[in-house]
N, C-alpha and C positions, 0 to 999 in steps of 0.2 A: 279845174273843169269838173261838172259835176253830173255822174250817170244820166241825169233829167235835162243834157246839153242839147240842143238843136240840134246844133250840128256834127253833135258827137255819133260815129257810126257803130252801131252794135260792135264789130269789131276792138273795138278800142272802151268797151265799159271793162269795170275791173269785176270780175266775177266773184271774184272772193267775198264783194261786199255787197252781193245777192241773198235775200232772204230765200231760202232754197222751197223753204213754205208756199212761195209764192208761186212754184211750179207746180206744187199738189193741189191750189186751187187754180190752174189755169189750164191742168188733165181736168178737172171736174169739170169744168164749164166747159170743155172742147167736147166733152163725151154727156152732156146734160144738155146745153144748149139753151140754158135758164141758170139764171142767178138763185133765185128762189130751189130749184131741185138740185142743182149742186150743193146749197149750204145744205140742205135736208141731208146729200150724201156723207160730206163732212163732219154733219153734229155740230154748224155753226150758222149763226144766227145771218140772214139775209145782208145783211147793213155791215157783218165783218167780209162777205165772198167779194160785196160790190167796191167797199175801202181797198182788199186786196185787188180786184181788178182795178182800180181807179193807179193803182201802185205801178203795176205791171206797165199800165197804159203810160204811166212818167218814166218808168223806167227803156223802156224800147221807143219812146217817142211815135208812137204809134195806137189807133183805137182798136185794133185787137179784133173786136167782135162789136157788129153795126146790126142793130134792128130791122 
């Protein structure tokens, strides 16, 4: 079974094999509230903040942050 399982529940991913990077952009966008001013906070380009989110969003099976 693989982190990005349907029906796998947060409880049960294996954490260890979290990119832990992906927390430091997901404080940015919770406290930016934009793709674009979070990578500015970061020092990374638009297209690597929205790959990490697009990550996150497979990884908790879940869209995270809605327009």
């Amino acid at each position: 079974m693989t982190a990005s399982h349907p029906s796998m529940t947060i409880h049960e991913l294996d954490f260890r094999k979290i990119d832990l990077n992906l927390l430091v952009v997901f404080h940015a966008l919770m406290q930016e509230q934009s793709v674009s001013r979070a990578a500015a906070r970061l020092y990374l380009g638009p297209s690597a903040v929205s790959m990490s989110l697009r990550r996150l969003r497979e990884l908790f099976n879940d869209e995270l942050f809605i327009r």
